[in-house]
C-alpha positions as CSV (number, residue, x, y, z in Angstrom):
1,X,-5.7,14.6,-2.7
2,X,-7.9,12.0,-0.4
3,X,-8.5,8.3,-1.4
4,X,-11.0,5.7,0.2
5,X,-9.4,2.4,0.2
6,X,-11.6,-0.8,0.1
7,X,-10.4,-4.1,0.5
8,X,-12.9,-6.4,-1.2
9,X,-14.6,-8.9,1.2
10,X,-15.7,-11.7,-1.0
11,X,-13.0,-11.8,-3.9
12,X,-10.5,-14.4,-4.8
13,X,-6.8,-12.9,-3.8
14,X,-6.4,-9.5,-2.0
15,X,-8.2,-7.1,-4.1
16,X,-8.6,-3.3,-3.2
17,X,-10.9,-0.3,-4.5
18,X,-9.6,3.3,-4.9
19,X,-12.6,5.8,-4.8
20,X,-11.1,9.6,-5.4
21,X,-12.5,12.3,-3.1
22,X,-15.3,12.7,-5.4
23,X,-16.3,8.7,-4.5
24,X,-15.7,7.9,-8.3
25,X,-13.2,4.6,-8.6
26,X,-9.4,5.9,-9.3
27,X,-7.7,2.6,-8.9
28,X,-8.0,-0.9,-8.8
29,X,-5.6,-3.8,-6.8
30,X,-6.3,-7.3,-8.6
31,X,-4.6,-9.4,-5.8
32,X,-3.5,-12.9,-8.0
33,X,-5.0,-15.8,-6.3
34,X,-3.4,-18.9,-6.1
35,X,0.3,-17.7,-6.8
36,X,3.3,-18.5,-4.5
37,X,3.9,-15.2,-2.8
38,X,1.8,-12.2,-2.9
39,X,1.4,-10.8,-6.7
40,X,-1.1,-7.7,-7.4
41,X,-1.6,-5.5,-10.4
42,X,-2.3,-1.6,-9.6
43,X,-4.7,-0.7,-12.2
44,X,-6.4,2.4,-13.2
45,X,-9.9,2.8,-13.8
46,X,-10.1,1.4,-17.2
47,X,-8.2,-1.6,-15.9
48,X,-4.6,-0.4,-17.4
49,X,-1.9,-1.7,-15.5
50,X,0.0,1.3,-13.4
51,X,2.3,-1.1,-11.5
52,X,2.8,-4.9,-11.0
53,X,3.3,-5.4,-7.4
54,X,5.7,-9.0,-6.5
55,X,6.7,-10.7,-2.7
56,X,10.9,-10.9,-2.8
57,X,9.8,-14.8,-1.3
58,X,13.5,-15.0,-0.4
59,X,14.2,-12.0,1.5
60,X,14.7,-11.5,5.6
61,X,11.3,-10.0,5.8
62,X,8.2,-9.1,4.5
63,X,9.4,-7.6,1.3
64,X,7.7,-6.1,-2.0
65,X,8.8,-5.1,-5.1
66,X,6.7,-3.3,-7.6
67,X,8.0,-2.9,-11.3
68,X,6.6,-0.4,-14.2
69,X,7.3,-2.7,-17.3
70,X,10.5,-4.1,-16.5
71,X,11.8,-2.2,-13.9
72,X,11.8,-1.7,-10.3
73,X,10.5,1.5,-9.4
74,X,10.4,1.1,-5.4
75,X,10.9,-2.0,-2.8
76,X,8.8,-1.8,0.4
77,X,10.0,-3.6,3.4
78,X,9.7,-3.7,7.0
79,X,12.1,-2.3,8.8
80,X,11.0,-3.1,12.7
81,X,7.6,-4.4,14.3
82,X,7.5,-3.6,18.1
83,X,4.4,-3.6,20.2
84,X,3.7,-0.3,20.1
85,X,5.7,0.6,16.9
86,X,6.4,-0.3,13.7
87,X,8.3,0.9,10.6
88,X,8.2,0.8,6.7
89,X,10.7,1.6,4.1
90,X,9.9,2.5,0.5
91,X,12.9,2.5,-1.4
92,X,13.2,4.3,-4.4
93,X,15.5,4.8,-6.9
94,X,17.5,8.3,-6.1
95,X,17.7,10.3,-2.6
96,X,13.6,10.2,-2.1
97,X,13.1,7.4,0.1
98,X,9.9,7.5,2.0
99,X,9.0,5.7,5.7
100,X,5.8,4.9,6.8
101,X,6.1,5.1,10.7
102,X,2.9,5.1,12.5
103,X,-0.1,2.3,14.3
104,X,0.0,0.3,11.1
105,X,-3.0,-3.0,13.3
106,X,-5.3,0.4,13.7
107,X,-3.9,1.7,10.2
108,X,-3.4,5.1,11.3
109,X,0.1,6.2,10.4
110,X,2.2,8.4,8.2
111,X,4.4,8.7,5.4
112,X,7.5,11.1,5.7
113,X,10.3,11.8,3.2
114,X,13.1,13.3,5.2
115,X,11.3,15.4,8.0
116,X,8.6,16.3,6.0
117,X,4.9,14.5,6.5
118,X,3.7,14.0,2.4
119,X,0.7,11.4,3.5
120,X,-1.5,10.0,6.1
121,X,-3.4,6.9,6.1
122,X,-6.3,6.9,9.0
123,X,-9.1,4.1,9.9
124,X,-10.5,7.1,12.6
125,X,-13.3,7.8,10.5
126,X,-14.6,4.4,9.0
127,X,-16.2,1.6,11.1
128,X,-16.2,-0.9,7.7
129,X,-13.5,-3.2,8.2
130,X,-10.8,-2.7,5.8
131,X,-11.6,0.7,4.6
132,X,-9.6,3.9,5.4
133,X,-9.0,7.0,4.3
134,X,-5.5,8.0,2.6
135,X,-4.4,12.0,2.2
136,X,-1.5,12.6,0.2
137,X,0.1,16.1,-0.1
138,X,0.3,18.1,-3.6
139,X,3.4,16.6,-5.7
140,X,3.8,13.7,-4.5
141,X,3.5,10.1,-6.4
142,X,-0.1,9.0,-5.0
143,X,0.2,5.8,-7.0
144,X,3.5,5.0,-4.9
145,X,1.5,5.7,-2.3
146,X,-1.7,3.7,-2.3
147,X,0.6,1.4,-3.7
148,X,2.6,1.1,-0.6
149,X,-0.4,1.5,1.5
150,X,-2.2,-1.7,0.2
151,X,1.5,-3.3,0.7
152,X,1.1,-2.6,4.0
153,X,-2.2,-3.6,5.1
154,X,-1.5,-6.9,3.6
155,X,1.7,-7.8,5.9
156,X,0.2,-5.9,8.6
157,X,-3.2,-7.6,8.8
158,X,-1.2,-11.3,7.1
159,X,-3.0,-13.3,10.0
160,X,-6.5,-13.0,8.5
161,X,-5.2,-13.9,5.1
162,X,-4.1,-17.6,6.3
């Protein structure tokens, strides 16, 4: 499935449109403004809440929980930042971790489970700032994975937020 991510450029907070391959909205990120640490709600069309997305403020690194009623379904964190590298872990609960590995200040990276590719996030094709296309394979949790997505593009791109 393919997904046009849109960061809002006049809205209060960090908040994100999800257009589906057929440009229809999918999802909406309402980006709380005005709260101590990053809090976002990953809504669906109608504006039902999918997953409610929180900054760990105490944590060694940027760190993000999101929660499905009460519980944590996942915890994205960055692993290492280099120069010409970085890395993301999505932890979830059980043996299906994911990593996002990739150019994450062009946004063109990946998401891999084990050895296997399951999603690709690319700015190649759109000149508006802040949009980019997201493919994710058959089966896999494409909520996680826009999730994570806006998750990164928020600590990735955190200088134009101050």
């Amino acid at each position: 499935m393919r997904y046009l991510l849109k960061q809002r450029l006049i809205s209060m907070g960090d908040d994100f449109d999800i257009l589906d391959e057929n440009d229809q909205k999918a999802f909406h990120v309402d980006g709380r403004a005005f709260s101590i640490g990053d809090k976002l709600s990953f809504q669906d069309a109608s504006g039902n809440e999918l997953l409610y997305i929180k900054q760990r403020l105490l944590a060694w690194g940027p760190t993000y929980e999101f929660h499905r009623g009460n519980q944590v379904v996942a915890v994205v964190k960055k692993k290492h930042f280099t120069l010409f590298s970085a890395k993301f872990s999505i932890d979830v609960p059980g043996p299906d971790d994911l990593e996002a590995k990739g150019n994450f200040l062009d946004l063109e990276y990946t998401f891999v489970r084990g050895n296997r590719e399951v999603a690709q996030v690319s700015k190649r094709w759109f000149s508006f700032r802040d949009t980019y296309g997201v493919e994710i394979a058959t089966a896999e949790d494409d909520i996680l994975i826009l999730a994570s997505a806006v998750v990164i593009d928020m600590i990735s791109h955190d200088d134009k937020r101050d």
